[in-house]
Steps between C-alpha positions, in 0.01 A plus 500: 500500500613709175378198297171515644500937474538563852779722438257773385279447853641643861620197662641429831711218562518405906766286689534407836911548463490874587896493451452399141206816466710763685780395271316523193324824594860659577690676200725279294811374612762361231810450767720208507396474885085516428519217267644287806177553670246238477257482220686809340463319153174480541414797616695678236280266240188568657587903508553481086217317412271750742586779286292350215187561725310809500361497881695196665549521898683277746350448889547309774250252677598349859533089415359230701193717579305177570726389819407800626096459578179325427394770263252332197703484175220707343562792735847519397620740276588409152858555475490290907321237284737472214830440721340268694405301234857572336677413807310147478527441129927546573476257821339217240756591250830425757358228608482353147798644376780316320799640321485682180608308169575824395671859558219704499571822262638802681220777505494774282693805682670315740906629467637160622357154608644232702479100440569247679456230254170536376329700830517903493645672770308837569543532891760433727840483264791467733308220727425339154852532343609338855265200497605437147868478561436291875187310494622201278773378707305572784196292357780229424568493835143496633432219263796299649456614893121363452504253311228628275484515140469854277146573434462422893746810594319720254143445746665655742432880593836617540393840429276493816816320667699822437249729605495340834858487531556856381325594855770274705825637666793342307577274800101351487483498126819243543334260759238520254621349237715257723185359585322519174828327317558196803811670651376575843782413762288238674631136613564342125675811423706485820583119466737600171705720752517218744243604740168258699248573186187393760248744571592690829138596605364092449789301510358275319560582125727558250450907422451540128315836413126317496585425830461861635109509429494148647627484820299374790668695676211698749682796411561523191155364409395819700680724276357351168158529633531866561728560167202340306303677693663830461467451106149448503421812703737700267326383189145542688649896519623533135129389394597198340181320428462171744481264150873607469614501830310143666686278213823660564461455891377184421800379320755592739325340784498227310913495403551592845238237668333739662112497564340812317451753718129593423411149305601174338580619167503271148623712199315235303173639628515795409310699250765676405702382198719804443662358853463151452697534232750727653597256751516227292774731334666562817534156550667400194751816565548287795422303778565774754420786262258683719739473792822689307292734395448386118191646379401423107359733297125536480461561925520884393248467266238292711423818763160643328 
């Protein structure tokens, strides 16, 4: 912008973060404690380099403006306009992403910046400093508990796995990842402490974990119907668009050989290769990926 003179002009600069505007509008604050806060480096860069503008302003716009209605791009405003088309430029760009062969160069102001190898930290420290000291000997233990090979635990979304688990009570967040990690106490479990290891609602099976979304059970074939069912109705109310949702239904009526509830569904047909993709993904994380609750990255991306 200063290259190109624009620090002579009035300017206003919008984001749809209106935590990162109120803190940027708000009077400096140099304390240990404010630095913590996310994006304080950046902030603090982005207040220094402001002052070398003559008429430079900071505003919010509301994001996501185009889930809201039907409204005709050209009667947007603007600054509506711009985010939108920001928001979809920095969708493309995750989904192509790979890691940087470089440490990008700490910004100009900024008091202190954090690396983690060659990726900047600027939001979200402690949980960052955490994952850094846990996450490989957990991923060494993923890699061993399924089988799977490096580059196959890095598709998955762990990050969307967290979020969902952060809303459990301990006690679910536990059976959680019992199931997602094969320790379940079901009947191959049971058989190491002595115990019958057969399926007590069929009788007829060995219980291993796949065995639960199996059973012929009347009963518990019941209950899966309405759990899948259940899970389309909740994604139906969170607006996720039916392109993202029919695959994913799809796919665990298929693991759990259950007829689609609304079709016969082939992911191979579909249009879609964002989520063809995905769930060839999810398959290579596993066999019964979808069914523990592995997600890989790029579902997050694949809403708009």
């Amino acid at each position: 912008m200063k290259k190109n003179g624009l620090h002579t002009k009035t300017v206003t600069i919008y984001c749809d973060g209106k935590s990162c505007i109120d803190a940027i509008n708000k009077s400096q604050n140099d304390s240990l404690t404010a630095l913590e806060k996310s994006e304080s480096d950046i902030i603090k860069a982005i207040r220094k380099m402001a002052k070398e503008f003559d008429n430079l302003s900071f505003a919010w716009v509301k994001g996501h403006q185009d889930d809201d209605d039907g409204t005709p791009e050209k009667d947007r405003p603007l600054e509506v306009r711009m985010n939108i088309a920001c928001d979809l430029a920095a969708k493309e760009c995750m989904r192509k992403c790979t890691e940087p062969t470089k440490r990008a160069r700490p910004l100009e102001g900024a008091v202190a910046t954090l690396y983690f190898g060659k990726n900047m930290a600027t939001t979200n420290m402690k949980e960052q400093i955490q994952y850094a000291i846990q996450v490989p000997n957990m991923k060494k233990y993923i890699r061993s508990r399924l089988k799977c090979k490096e580059h196959i635990v890095e598709e998955v979304n762990w990050a969307a796995i967290g979020r969902a688990k952060g809303r459990q009570t301990l006690h679910l967040s536990i059976r959680t990842s019992k199931m997602m990690y094969g320790w379940l106490n079901v009947g191959v479990q049971k058989k190491y402490m002595g115990q019958d290891d057969t399926c007590p609602c069929c009788g007829n099976a060995k219980e291993k974990q796949i065995h639960l979304y199996r059973c012929p059970n009347k009963a518990m074939r019941e209950t899966l119907r309405s759990s899948i069912a259940e899970a389309k109705s909740k994604m139906v109310k969170d607006r996720i668009p039916s392109k993202i949702y029919d695959p994913l239904i799809g796919e665990i009526c298929r693991m759990t050989q259950i007829d689609h509830p609304d079709r016969g569904y082939d992911d191979e047909n579909t249009t879609e290769n964002i989520i063809r993709e995905t769930l060839k993904k999810q398959r290579s994380i596993s066999k019964e990926a979808i069914l523990r609750g592995f997600f890989p990255q790029g579902l997050d991306h694949s809403t708009k």
